[in-house]
Structure formats: structure tokens, C-alpha cells
C-alpha positions, -999 to +999 in steps of 0.1 A: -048-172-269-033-148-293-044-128-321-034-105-347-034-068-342-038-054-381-054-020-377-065+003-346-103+001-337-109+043-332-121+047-370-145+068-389-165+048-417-149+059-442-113+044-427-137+013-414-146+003-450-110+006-464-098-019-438-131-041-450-120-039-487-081-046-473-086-081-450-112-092-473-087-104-496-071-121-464-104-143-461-098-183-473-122-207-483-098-236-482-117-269-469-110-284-437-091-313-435-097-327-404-136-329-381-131-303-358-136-310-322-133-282-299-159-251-307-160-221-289-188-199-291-188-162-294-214-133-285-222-102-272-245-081-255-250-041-242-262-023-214-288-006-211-273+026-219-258+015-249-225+023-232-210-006-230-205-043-247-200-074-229-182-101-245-183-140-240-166-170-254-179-204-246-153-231-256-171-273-260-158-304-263-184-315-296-175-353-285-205-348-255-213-311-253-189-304-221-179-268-213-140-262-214-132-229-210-156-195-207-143-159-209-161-128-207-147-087-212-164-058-214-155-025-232-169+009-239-189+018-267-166+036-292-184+027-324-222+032-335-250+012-350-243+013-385-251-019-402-228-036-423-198-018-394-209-045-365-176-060-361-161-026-357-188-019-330-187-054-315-154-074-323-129-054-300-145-066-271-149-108-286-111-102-295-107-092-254-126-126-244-105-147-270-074-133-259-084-144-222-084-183-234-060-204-224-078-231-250-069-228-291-105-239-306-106-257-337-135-234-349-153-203-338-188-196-344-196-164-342-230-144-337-235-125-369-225-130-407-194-140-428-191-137-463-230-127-462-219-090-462-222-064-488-184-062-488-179-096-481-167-091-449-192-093-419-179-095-381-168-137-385-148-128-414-132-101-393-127-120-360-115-148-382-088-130-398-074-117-364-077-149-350-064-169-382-088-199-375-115-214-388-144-194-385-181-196-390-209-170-396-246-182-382-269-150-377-306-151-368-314-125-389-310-115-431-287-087-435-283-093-475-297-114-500-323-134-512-333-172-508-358-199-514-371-214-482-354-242-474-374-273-465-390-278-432-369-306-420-336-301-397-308-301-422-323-289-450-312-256-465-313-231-493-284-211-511-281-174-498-283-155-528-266-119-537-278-112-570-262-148-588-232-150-565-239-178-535-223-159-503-243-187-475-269-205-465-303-205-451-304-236-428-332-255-408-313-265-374-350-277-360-375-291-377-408-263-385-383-239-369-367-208-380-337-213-399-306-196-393-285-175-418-248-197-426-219-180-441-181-186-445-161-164-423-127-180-426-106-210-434-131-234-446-159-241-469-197-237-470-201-270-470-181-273-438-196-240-422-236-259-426-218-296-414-202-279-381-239-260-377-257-290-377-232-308-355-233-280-330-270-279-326-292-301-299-326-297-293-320-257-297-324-235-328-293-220-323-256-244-323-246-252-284-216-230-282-235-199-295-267-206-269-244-210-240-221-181-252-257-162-254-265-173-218-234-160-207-234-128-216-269-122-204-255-130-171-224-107-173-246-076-185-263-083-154-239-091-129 
């Protein structure tokens, strides 16, 4: 599959945030127009040296949960932890296993946040830019903003909050479960990002392409 080379990746922060600033006005909430149907997952891992990242993409048919297509790379470490920079330390190497697919998704769902970014542009944004697909943001963890709980049930959700301005959601994907943090990354809607999230999730907290993509990783740091 191809994708978009639009900057290098050997950065200081201070170049790192004017490419943030730049692409973010690339980003599109336009609402999808047709279900989607073939999901890949994406996620990484490091080793224990924090020398190197391992990639994997884990492409589904949503239809019954089949695997299609897996990829895995693995890079060096060129960026640090900084947060609010994880696409610049992670997304080289998820741009290596995307680039390995011989499958064109109909979304990604990436590992970390979209729009839910103090400069409105976390690692899906980023990944969906280069990829110029859909793209979905579901994190396990808060990096900005504030929220309500959402109700206990699977499906409900609250508004994720910066200051006034909605930039995701906090959804339940199991019921008495921790929820998981929703955001737009690119080319589609909120609305769509929650309905692909709950469509993509089983009997697991986390949506089916991003668990296996999890699994897969694990096993490449490993192997």
C-alpha cells in the first residue's frame, strides 16, 4: 500500500510541532458514506532497551472477524518519549508495516489519540494524513481533557471535553469495564469513529483489529 511522504522523520521538537501545526489543517471530518468493511489494526511495541519499535498491522474482514492480511517492521529508536510527539517516536515504523500491505483497508484504527491532542493532532491524525484514509483514534489512556463518566453499559459514552471544545469520546466497549478514549483522526466523523469502535469490539475491551494487532507485536518483540 502506499503512502504519502510529507516531511522527513529526523526532527527536533521544535521542527516536530511546526509539521503538527502544518498537517493539522490537512485533517477532515467529512462523514463516511458508505459501512466500512475491511479494518486494519495498528500498534506498536519496544524492546527492552528502548532501542527499537516493532510495528504491526492486522487487516479483518468486519463481516465475521477473519484475518486478511498481517504486517510487521521494526525500526530504531530515533525519537524520545515526549508526550504529545508519539507519532513522531512511533508512526515511522506503522507507516513501514502499512507500506508492506498488499490490502487497501477501508479504516485504520490506530493505538493512541486523534483529534484528542493538545494540537489537534495525535499519532491517528498523523498516520491518517500519510495514509489519506479513514482513520480512528481509540487510546486506553487520557492524554487531555475532561469528561463525565459515561454510563456502565457497552455503548454508552461521554463527550471528551477540552475546555468547551468536544475533541472525542469516552466510550464503554464492555459493560462495568473500562472505557476507551475515541477521537477523530481522519476522514470521518465522531459519530462514525464510536459506530466503527463498537462494531469492532467482541467480548474484549479493546476493538478486534487493535487486540490482534496488540498480540502481534508482542510476538514480534519477542521473536
Amino acid at each position: 500500500m502506499k503512502t504519502r511522504k510529507l516531511h522527513e522523520w529526523d526532527l527536533s521538537c521544535k521542527e516536530a510541532i511546526e509539521i503538527q501545526h502544518r498537517l493539522a489543517s490537512q485533517v477532515r471530518f467529512i462523514a463516511m458514506k458508505k459501512k466500512p468493511k475491511i479494518i486494519a489494526g495498528l500498534d506498536c511495541a519496544f524492546s527492552k532497551d528502548g532501542k527499537r519499535i516493532f510495528a504491526s498491522a492486522v487487516v479483518i474482514d468486519l463481516s465475521d472477524f477473519s484475518v486478511i492480511e498481517t504486517t510487521t517492521a521494526t525500526r530504531k529508536v530515533d525519537f524520545p518519549y515526549i508526550p504529545g510527539f508519539l507519532s513522531f517516536r512511533e508512526a515511522p515504523a506503522c507507516i513501514d508495516a502499512i507500506e508492506k500491505l498488499k490490502t487497501t483497508p477501508d479504516v485504520f484504527i490506530v493505538d493512541g489519540q486523534g483529534f484528542a491532542h493538545p494540537r489537534r493532532f495525535g499519532i491517528a491524525c498523523h498516520i491518517g494524513v500519510l495514509v489519506d484514509k479513514p482513520t480512528v483514534g481509540c487510546a486506553k489512556s487520557r492524554l487531555i481533557g475532561t469528561f463525565d463518566e459515561p454510563g456502565r453499559l457497552k455503548g454508552n459514552y461521554s463527550q471528551l471535553l477540552d475546555e468547551k471544545e468536544p475533541i472525542g469520546a469516552v466510550l464503554r466497549t464492555r459493560t462495568d469495564v473500562k472505557p476507551v478514549y475515541v477521537s477523530v483522526g481522519h476522514r470521518c466523523m465522531l459519530e462514525d469513529a464510536i459506530s466503527i469502535i463498537l462494531e469492532c469490539t467482541t467480548r474484549y475491551r479493546l476493538p478486534e483489529p487493535s487486540r490482534l494487532a496488540h498480540q502481534l507485536v508482542g510476538q514480534a518483540k519477542l521473536g
